[in-house]
C-alpha positions as CSV (number, residue, x, y, z in Angstrom):
1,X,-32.2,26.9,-23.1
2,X,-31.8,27.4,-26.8
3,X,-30.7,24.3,-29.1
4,X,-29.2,25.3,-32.4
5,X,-28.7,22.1,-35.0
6,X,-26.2,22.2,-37.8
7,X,-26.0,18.8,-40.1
8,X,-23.4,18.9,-43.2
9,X,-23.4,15.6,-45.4
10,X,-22.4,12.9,-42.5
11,X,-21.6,14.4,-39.9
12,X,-24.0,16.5,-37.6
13,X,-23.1,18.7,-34.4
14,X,-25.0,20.1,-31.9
15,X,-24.5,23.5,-30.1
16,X,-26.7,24.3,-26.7
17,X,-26.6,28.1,-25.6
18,X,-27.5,29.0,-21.8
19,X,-30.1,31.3,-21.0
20,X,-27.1,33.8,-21.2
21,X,-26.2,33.4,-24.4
22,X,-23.2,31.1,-23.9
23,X,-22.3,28.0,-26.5
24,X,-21.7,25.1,-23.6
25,X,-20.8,21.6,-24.5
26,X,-22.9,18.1,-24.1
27,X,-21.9,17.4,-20.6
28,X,-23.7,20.3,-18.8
29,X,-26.9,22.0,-19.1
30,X,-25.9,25.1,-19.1
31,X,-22.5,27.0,-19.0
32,X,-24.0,27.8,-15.0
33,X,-22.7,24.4,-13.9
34,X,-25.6,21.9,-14.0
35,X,-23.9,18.4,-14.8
36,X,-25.9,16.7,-16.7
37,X,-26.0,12.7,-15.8
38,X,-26.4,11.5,-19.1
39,X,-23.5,13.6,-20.1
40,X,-21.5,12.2,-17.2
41,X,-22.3,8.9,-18.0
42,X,-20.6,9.2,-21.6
43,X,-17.6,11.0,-20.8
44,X,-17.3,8.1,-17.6
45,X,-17.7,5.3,-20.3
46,X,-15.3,7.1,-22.5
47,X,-12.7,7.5,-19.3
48,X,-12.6,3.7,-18.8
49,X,-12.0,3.3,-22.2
50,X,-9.0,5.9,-22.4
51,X,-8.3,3.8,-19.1
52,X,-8.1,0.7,-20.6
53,X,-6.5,2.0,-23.9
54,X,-3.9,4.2,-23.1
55,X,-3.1,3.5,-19.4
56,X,0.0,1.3,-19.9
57,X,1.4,4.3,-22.2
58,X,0.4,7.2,-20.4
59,X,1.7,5.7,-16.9
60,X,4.2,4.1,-15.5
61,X,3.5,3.8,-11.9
62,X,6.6,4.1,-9.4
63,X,6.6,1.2,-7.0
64,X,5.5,3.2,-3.7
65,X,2.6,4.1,-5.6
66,X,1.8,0.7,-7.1
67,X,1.7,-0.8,-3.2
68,X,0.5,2.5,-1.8
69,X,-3.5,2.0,0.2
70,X,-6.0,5.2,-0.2
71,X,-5.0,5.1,3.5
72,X,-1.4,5.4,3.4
73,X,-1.7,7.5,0.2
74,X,-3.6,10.2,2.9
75,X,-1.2,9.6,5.9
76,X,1.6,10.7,2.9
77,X,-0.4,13.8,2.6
78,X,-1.2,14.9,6.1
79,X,2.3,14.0,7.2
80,X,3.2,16.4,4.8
81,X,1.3,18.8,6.2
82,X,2.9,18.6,9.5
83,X,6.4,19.1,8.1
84,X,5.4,21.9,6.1
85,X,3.4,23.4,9.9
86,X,7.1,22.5,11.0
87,X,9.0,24.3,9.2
88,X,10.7,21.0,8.6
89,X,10.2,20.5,4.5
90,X,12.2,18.1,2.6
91,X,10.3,18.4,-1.4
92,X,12.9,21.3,-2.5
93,X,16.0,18.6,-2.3
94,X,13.4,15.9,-4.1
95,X,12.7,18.6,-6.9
96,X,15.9,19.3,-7.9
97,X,16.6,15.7,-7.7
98,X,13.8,15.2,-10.3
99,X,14.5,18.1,-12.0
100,X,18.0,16.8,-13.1
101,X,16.8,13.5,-13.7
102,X,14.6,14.9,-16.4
103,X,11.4,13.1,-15.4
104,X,8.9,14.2,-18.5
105,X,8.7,11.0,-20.0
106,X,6.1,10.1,-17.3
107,X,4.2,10.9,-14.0
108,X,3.2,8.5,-11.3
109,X,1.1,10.9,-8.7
110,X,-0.6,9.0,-5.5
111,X,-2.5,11.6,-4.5
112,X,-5.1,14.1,-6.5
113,X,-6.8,17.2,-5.1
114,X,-9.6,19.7,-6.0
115,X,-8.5,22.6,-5.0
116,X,-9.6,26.3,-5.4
117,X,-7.4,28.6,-7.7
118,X,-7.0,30.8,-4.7
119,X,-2.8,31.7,-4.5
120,X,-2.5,32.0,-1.1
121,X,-2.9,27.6,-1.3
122,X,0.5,26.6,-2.7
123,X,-1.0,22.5,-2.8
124,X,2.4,21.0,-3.3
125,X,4.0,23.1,-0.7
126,X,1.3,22.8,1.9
127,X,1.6,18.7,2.0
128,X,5.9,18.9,1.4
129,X,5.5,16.9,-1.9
130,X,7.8,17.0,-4.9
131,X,7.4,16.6,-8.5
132,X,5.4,14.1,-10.3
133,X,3.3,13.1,-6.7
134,X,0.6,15.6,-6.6
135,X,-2.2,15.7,-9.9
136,X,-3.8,18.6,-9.3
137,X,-7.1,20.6,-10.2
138,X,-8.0,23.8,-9.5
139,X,-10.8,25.9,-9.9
140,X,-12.3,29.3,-7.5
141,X,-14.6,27.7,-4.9
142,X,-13.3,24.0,-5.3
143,X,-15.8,23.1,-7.2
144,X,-17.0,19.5,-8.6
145,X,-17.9,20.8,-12.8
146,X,-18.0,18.3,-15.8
147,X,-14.4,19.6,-16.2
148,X,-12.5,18.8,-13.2
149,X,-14.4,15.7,-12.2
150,X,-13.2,14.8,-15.8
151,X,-9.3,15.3,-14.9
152,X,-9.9,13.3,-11.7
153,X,-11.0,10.6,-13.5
154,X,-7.7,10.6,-15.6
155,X,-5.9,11.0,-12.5
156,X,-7.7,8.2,-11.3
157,X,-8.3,6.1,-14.0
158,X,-5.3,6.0,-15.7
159,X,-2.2,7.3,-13.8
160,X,-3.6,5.4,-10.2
161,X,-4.2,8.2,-7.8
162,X,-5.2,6.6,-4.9
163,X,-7.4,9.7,-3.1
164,X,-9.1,12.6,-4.1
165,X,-8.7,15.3,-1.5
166,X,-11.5,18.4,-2.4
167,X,-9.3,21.4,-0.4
168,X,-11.7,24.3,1.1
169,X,-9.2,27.1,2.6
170,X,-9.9,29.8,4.8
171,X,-10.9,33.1,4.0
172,X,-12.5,31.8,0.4
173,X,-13.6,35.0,-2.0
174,X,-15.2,32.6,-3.9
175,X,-17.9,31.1,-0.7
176,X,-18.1,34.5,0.9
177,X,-19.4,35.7,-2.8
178,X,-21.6,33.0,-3.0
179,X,-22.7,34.0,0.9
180,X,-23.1,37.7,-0.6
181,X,-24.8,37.3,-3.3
182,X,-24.3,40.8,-5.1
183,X,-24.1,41.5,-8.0
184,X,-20.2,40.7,-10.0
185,X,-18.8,41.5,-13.4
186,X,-19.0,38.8,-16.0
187,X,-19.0,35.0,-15.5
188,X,-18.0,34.8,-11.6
189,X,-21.8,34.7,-10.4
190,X,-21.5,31.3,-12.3
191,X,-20.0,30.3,-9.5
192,X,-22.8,30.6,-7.3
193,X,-24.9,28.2,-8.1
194,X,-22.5,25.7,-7.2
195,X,-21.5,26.8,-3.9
196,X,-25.8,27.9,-3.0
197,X,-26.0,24.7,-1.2
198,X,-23.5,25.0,1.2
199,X,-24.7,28.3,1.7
200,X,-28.4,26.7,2.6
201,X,-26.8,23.9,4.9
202,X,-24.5,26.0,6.9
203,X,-25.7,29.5,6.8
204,X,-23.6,32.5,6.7
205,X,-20.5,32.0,8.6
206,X,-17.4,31.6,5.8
207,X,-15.8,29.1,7.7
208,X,-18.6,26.9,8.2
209,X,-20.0,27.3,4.3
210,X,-16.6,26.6,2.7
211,X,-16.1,22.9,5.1
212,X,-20.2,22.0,4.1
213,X,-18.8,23.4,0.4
214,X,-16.2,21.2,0.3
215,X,-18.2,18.4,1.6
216,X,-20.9,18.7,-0.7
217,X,-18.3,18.3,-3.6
218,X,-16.2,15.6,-2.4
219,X,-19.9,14.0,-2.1
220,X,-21.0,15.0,-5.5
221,X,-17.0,13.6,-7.2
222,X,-18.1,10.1,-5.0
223,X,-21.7,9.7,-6.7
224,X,-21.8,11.4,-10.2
225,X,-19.1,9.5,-11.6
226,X,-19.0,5.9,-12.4
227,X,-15.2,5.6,-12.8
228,X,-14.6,6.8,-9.1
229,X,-17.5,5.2,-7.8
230,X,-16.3,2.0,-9.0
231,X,-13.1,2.7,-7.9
232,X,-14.3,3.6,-4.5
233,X,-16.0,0.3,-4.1
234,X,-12.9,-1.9,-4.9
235,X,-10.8,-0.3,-2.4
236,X,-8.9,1.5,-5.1
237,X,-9.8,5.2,-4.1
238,X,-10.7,7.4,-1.3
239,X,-12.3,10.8,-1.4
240,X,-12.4,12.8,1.5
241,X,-12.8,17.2,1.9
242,X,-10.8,19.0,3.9
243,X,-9.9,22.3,4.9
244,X,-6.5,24.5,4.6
245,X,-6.4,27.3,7.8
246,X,-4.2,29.8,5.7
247,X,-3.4,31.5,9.4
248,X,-1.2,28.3,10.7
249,X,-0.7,25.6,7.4
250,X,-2.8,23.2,9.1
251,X,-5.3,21.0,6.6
252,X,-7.7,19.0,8.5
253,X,-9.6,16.4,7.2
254,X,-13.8,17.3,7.7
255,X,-14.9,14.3,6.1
C-alpha cells in the first residue's frame, strides 16, 4: 500500500493506491474490499448527521411505514413472496397507480435489501412490491463494501427502512468464482476476497457457500456500522440473510 500526499495552500488531500495500482478512497484499505473501521466510523458519524439534518426533507414517511415493526416489515416481504410463488401478483395495478400519481417528490420504502446484481433476481418482482417500497442495493456476490453498507445506512437512517434483507440466490457466478478460484479478467477476482470466508466455513458446495455468504454479510452490515447497530438495539431495524431458489421463487429466510 502506497500513500501519495498532495497539500496546496489550505487544503490537503490524500490518495491511497492498492497493491494493484488502483486510487481507493478513505473508507477501505484497499480497492480489494478491506473496510477499514476507522473509515466506517466517520462515514457512520457523518450518516447520523445527514440523518439528523436532512431527514425531514428527504423523507416523508407513508403512514403504514411510520407504524410498520421490523417484524411486520418482513412478513410484508415474505408474503410477497408467496403471491409472486402463486402466480397471484398485485404490484403491476400499484405501479401504475403510482406512476400516474407522479410520486418523485419522495420515497417512503419499509424494507431494504442487499442483493447481488445477478438478472435472473428481479427484487421487486420476487416480494410483489410496487414503487417507492423497496430501497435497494446491488452488487455481484451480495456483498457488505464501504459502499453499500453506506446506502443502507441512508435507507436506514434517513428514509426509515425497517429491515435489511442481504439476498444470496441460487446458482451465484459470483460464489462459484470465489469457490473456483481461477484466474478472471480485470477487477472480478476483487470479489473474492469477500466471499473467501464463506468459502472456508461451508466448503465447496454453491448452495451451501452462498447461504454462509449471505450470512456472513448480513453479520458483517449488523456489527461494522454504528448507525444500524444502534438502530438494531432500539428495535428500529432487523437484518436477516436469505436465500432466492431461482428454480421455484421461493426466498427463505437462513438467518
Amino acid at each position: 500500500m502506497v500513500t501519495v500526499s498532495a497539500k496546496r495552500k489550505e487544503t490537503r488531500s490524500t490518495t491511497t493506491f492498492c497493491s494493484c495500482g488502483t486510487a481507493c478512497n478513505t473508507v477501505v484499505d484497499s480497492c480489494c474490499g478491506h473496510l477499514s473501521r476507522r473509515g466506517l466510523l466517520r462515514s457512520g458519524l457523518s450518516m447520523a448527521a445527514l440523518a439528523a439534518g436532512m431527514g425531514s426533507t428527504l423523507a416523508v414517511p407513508v403512514a403504514a411505514q411510520a407504524t410498520m415493526s421490523p417484524d411486520q416489515a418482513l412478513k410484508e416481504m415474505m408474503d410477497g413472496n408467496k403471491r409472486f410463488t402463486q402466480q397471484q401478483m398485485t404490484s403491476f395495478n400499484d405501479d401504475l397507480k403510482l406512476l400516474k400519481e407522479k410520486s418523485a417528490e419522495g420515497q417512503a420504502p419499509f424494507a431494504a435489501l442487499l442483493s447481488c446484481a445477478d438478472s435472473r433476481v428481479p427484487v421487486e418482482l420476487v416480494f410483489d412490491q410496487t414503487i417507492g417500497r423497496l430501497f435497494v442495493t446491488r452488487v455481484a456476490g451480495n456483498i457488505a463494501t464501504a459502499d453499500l453498507i453506506a446506502s443502507l445506512e441512508f435507507g436506514a437512517a434517513v428514509l426509515g427502512t425497517k429491515a435489511i434483507m442481504v439476498l444470496g440466490h441460487a446458482s451465484c457466478g459470483a460464489v462459484q468464482a470465489a469457490i473456483d478460484g481461477k484466474a478472471v479478467p480485470g477487477q472480478i477476482s476483487t470479489l473474492y476476497r469477500s466471499i473467501r470466508p464463506a468459502v472456508d466455513q461451508a466448503g465447496q458446495n454453491l448452495e451451501a457457500v452462498t447461504k454462509a455468504n449471505a450470512k456472513i454479510q448480513a453479520g458483517l452490515l449488523r456489527t461494522s456500522s454504528p448507525v444500524l447497530a444502534e438502530l438494531i438495539a432500539k428495535g428500529q431495524l432487523k437484518i436477516v440473510a436469505a436465500y432466492y431458489d431461482i428454480g421455484n421463487g421461493v426466498v427463505t429466510i437462513v438467518d
